[in-house]
KEGU-770497 format. One line per 5 residues: number of its first residue (from 1); their letters; for each residue x, y negated, z of C-alpha. Coordinates in steps of 0.05 Angstrom, whole numbers, plus 5000, padded with zeros to 4 digits. Layout:
# KEGU-770497
NUM	a	X Y Z  ...
This chain:
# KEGU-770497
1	xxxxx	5000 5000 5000  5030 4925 4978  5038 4876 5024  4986 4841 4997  4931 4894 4999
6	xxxxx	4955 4913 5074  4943 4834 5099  4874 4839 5056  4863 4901 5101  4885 4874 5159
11	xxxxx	4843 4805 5162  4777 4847 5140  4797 4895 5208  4809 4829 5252  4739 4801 5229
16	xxxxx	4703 4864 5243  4724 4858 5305  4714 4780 5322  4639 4802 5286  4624 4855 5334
21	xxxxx	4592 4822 5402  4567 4887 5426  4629 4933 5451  4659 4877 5491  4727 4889 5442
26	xxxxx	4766 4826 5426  4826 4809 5392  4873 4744 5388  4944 4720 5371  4991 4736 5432
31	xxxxx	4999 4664 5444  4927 4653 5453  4873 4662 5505  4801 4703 5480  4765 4639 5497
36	xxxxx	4785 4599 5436  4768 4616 5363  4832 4655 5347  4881 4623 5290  4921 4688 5255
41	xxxxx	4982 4665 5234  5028 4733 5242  4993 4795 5209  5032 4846 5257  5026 4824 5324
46	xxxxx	4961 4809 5371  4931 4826 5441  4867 4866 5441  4824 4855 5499  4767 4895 5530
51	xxxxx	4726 4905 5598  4732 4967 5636  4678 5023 5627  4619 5022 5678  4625 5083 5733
56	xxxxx	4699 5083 5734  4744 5057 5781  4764 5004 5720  4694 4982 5715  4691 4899 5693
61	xxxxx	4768 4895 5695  4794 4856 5640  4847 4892 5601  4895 4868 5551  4937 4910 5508
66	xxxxx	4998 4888 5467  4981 4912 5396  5039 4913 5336  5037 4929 5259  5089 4961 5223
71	xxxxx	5096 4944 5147  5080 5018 5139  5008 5007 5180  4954 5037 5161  4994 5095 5147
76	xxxxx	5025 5088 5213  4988 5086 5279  4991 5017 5318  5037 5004 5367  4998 4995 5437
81	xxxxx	5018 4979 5511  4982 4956 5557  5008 4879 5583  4949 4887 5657  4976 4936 5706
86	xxxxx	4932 4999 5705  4932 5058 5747  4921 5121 5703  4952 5182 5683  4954 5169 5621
91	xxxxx	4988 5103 5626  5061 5088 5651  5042 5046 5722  5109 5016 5702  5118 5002 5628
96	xxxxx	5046 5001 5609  5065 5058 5543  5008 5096 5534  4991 5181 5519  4938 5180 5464
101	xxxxx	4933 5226 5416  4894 5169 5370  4949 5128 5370  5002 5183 5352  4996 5259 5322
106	xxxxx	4913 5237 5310  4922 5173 5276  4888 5174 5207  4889 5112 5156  4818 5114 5157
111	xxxxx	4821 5093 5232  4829 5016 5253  4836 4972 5309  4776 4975 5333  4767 5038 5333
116	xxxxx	4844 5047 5370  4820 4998 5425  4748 5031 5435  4788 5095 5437  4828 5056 5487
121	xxxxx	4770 5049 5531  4739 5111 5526  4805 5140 5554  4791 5104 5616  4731 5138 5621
126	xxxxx	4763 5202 5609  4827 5217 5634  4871 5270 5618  4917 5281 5680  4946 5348 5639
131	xxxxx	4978 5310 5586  5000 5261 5630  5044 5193 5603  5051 5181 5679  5055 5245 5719
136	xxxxx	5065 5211 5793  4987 5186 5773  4963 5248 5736  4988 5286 5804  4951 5242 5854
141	xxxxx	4885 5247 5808  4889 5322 5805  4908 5326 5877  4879 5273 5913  4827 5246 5870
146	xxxxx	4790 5206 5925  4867 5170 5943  4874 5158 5870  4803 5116 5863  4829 5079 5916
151	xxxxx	4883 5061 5871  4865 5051 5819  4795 5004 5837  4852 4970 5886  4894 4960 5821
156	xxxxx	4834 4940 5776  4814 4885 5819  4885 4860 5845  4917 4857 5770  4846 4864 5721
161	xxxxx	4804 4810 5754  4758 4864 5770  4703 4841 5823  4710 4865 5896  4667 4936 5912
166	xxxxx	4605 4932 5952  4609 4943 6018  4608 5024 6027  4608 5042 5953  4623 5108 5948
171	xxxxx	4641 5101 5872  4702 5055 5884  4720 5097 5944  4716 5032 5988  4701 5030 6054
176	xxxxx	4657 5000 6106  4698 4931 6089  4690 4929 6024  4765 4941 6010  4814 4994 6020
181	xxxxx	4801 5040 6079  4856 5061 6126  4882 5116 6081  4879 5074 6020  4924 5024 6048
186	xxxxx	4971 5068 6073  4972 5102 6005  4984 5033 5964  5032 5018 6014  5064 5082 5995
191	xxxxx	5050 5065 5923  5083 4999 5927  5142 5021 5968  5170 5072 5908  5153 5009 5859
196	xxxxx	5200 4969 5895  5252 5024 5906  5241 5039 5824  5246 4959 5805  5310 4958 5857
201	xxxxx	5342 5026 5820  5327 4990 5747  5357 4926 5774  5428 4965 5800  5424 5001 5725
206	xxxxx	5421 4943 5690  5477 4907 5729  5521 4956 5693  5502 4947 5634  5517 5014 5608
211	xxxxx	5588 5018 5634  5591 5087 5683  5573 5072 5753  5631 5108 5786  5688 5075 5742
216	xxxxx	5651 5007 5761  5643 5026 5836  5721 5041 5850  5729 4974 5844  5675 4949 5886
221	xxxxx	5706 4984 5947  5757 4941 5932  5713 4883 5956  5692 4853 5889  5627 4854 5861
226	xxxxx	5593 4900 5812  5583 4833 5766  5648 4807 5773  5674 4881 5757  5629 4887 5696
231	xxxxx	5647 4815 5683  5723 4844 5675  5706 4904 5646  5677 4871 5591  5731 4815 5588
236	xxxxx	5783 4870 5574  5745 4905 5528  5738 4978 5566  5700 5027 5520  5620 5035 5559
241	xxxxx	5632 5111 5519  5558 5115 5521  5553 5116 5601  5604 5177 5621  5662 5175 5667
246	xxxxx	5732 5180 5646  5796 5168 5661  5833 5098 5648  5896 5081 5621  5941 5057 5668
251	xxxxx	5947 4994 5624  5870 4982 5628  5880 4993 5703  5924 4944 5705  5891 4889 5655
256	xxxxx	5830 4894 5692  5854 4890 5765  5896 4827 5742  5836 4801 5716  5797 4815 5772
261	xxxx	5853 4773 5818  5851 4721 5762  5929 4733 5734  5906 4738 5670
């Protein structure tokens, strides 16, 4: 398909979907908010929007979900994340990549998106903890299903917008307070404990960028830092080797430890 007849394609897809006021889909430019009349200017890139699915623990969240083209779309499937924090198996808690078989092995040309983001929010409906893009979720929803509403309504209305539970609704799995019970708390607490721990690992990885820890850390016990390490590292021009451990050359020892006392 030309470039011409994929835009053509394209546009007709975005105004079916800006025509339809019935499934609660939108879409927009990334830069822009659903409350203004949306101005496409990039063919490839958008945010779809919908509301979460009534008797769910998602139920009147407002999701958005990054959206990309490639030049080989329809033939590929879109490219789809979701940008609001969601608690679901089938959705990293982290990275917001998404398990759909729609949107990979199922994808057909003859499939657009609209029907990728309705597909989107039937999944909420229907989970599929078994083929799991998040397994720490897909294993609290297959173990603990009542701790993982708790979650995931605590989620919906924290990072969705989603409107407090009634006081004792049983579907949200709230309690007397209208909020978290005891056991829910202690669970998101638990939730958002390993987040931080995750976010804190990520952060240490990245301060390496990509040179092996151990080769960095022998000279942090020497008292410097892991920046001003990598800093040298990468001043002397020591091979990252894709991330393993090796030995040094003694002349690389000493370039970097000069450089690390500033005699260089």
């Amino acid at each position: 398909m030309g470039a011409a007849n994929r835009n053509r394609r394209v546009q007709k897809e975005l105004q079916d979907i800006l025509k339809d006021t019935t499934s609660g889909i939108s879409i927009t430019p990334p830069n822009q908010s659903s409350s203004t009349t949306p101005q496409f200017d990039d063919l490839t890139h958008f945010h779809g929007h919908f509301l979460g699915p009534p008797d769910t623990p998602y139920e009147r969240g407002n999701y958005s979900v990054d959206i990309t083209l490639a030049p080989e779309y329809p033939f590929k499937p879109p490219r789809m994340k979701f940008i609001t924090k969601i608690w679901h198996p089938n959705v990293s808690s982290q990275t917001g990549a998404i398990c759909l078989d729609t949107l990979g092995t199922a994808w057909s040309p003859v499939l657009t998106l609209k029907s990728a983001l309705i597909s989107l929010q039937s999944l909420l409906s229907s989970p599929e903890p078994k083929d799991p893009q998040d397994a720490e979720v897909a294993a609290m929803l297959l173990s603990r299903p009542e701790q993982f509403n708790h979650i995931a309504r605590d989620w919906a209305v924290r990072f969705a917008g989603a409107p407090l539970p009634p006081p004792g609704s049983a579907k949200s799995g709230a309690g007397s307070s209208g909020g978290l019970d005891e056991v829910g708390l202690r669970e998101r607490e638990k939730v958002e404990a390993r987040e931080r721990k995750k976010s804190e690992r990520e952060a240490r990885e990245r301060a390496y960028r990509g040179f092996n820890k151990a080769m960095i850390d022998r000279f942090v016990e020497m008292g410097f830092t892991v920046e001003r390490v990598v800093a040298a590292f990468e001043d002397v021009g020591i091979d990252r080797a894709g991330g393993e451990e090796y030995e040094l050359e003694e002349e690389y020892m000493g370039d970097v430890t000069a450089r690390l006392f500033d005699e260089m």
